[in-house]
C-alpha positions in Angstrom: -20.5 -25.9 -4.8 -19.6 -22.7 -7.2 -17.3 -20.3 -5.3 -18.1 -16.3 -6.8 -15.2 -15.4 -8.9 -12.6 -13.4 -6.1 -12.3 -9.9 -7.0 -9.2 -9.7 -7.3 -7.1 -10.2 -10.9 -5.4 -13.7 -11.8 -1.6 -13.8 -12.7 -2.5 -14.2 -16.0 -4.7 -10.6 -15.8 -1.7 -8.5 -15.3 0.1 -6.5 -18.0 3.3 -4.6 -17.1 2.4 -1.0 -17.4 -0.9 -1.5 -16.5 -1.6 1.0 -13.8 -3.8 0.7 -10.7 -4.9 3.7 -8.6 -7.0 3.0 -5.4 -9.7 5.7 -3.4 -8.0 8.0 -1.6 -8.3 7.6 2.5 -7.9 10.7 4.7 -5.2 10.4 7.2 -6.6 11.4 10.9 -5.4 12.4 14.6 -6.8 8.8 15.5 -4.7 7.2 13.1 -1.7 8.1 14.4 -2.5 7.4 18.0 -3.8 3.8 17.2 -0.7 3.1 15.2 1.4 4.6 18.2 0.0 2.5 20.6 -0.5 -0.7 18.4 3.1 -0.6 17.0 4.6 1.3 20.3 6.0 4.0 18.8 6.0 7.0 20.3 8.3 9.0 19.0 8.0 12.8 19.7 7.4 13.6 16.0 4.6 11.9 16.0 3.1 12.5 19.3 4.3 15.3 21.0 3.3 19.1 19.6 5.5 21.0 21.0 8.4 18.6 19.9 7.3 18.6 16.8 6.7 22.7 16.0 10.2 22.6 16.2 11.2 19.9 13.2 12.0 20.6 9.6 7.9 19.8 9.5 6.6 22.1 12.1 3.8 20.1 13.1 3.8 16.0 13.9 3.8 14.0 10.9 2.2 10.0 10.7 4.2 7.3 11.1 6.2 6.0 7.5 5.1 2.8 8.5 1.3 3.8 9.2 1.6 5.0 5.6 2.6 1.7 4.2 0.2 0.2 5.9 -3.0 2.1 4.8 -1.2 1.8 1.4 -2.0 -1.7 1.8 -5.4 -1.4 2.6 -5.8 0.9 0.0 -4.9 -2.1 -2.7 -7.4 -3.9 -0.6 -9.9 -1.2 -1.3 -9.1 -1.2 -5.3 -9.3 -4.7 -5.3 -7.0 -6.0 -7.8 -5.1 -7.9 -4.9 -8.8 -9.1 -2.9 -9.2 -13.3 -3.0 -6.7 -13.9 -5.4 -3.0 -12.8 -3.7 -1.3 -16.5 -2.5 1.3 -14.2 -0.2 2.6 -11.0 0.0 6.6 -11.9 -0.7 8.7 -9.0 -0.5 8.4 -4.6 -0.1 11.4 -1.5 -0.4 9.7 1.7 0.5 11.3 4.9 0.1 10.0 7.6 2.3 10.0 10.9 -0.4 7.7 13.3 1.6 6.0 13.5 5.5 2.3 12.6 5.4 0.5 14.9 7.6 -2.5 14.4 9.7 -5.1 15.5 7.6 -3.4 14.4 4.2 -5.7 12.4 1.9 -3.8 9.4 0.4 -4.0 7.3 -2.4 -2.0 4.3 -3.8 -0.8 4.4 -7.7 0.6 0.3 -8.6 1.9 -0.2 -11.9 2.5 -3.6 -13.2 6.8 -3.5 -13.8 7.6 -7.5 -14.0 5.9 -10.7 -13.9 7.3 -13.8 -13.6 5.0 -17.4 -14.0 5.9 -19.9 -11.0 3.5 -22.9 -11.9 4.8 -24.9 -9.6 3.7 -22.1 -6.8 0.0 -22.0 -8.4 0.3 -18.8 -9.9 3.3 -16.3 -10.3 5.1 -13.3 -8.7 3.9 -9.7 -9.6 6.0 -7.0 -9.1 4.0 -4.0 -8.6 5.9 -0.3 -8.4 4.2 1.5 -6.0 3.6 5.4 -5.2 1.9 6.6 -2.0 0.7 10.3 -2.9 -1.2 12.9 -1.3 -4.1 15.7 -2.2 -1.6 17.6 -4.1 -0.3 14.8 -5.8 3.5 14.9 -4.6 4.8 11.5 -4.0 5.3 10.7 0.0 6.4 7.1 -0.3 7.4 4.9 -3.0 8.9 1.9 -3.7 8.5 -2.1 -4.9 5.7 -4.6 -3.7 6.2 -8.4 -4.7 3.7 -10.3 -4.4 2.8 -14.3 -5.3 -0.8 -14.4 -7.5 -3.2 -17.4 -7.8 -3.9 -18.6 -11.2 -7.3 -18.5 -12.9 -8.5 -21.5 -12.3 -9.5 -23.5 -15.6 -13.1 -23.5 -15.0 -13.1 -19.8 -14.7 
């Protein structure tokens, strides 16, 4: 039986410097209290108003970690990384910049290093990565590693 082609890109269909921007996704009061209550987190800065009026940010911010997660749906979304990722190997993230409820996101990868592994079926992709909001200040950035299927030979 013929399997459809994944969307995703093969090893072999990445070119460092090649640059991948996803759709933007709007960060909402919801979001924040599922990802408090999924990840049990519930620090004051993220869920408590009047704790927060009184931060450096004035108002609660999301969670860094809700931000690298919808950063990795958001490669979902574009996706380069759908059908064809093997494993996700390694992440740094540097938080630049609070996202605030109500900031609309997107995810900028750029291909920095490859590195074939044919023993692994593929090879490792090193994607820098940049989190950015509406106004197009970077709020999180940092280094995604991630093992990539081959293209098959009858593809």
């Amino acid at each position: 039986m013929d399997r459809p082609r994944p969307r995703g890109l093969y090893f072999e269909e990445f070119v460092p410097g090649q640059v991948i921007t996803s759709p933007g996704r709007t960060i909402t009061e919801a979001d924040v209290v599922a990802f408090a209550g999924l990840s049990g987190d519930y620090n004051p800065l993220h869920t408590d108003v009047e704790f927060a009026r009184e931060t450096p940010y004035g108002q609660r911010i999301a969670h860094g970690l809700l931000g690298v997660a919808v950063a990795s749906g958001l490669a979902a979304r574009a996706g380069f990384i759908e059908g064809t990722t093997q494993a996700f190997v390694g992440l740094t993230t540097k938080f630049k910049a609070p996202v605030l409820i109500g900031d609309t996101i997107h995810l900028r990868a750029t291909v920095s290093k490859l590195r074939p592994m044919p023993s692994m079926g593929g090879g490792m992709v090193v994607f820098a990565m940049e989190v950015r909001n509406q106004h197009g200040a970077v709020v999180q950035e940092g280094d995604w590693t991630l093992l990539m299927r081959s293209r098959p030979d009858d593809a």
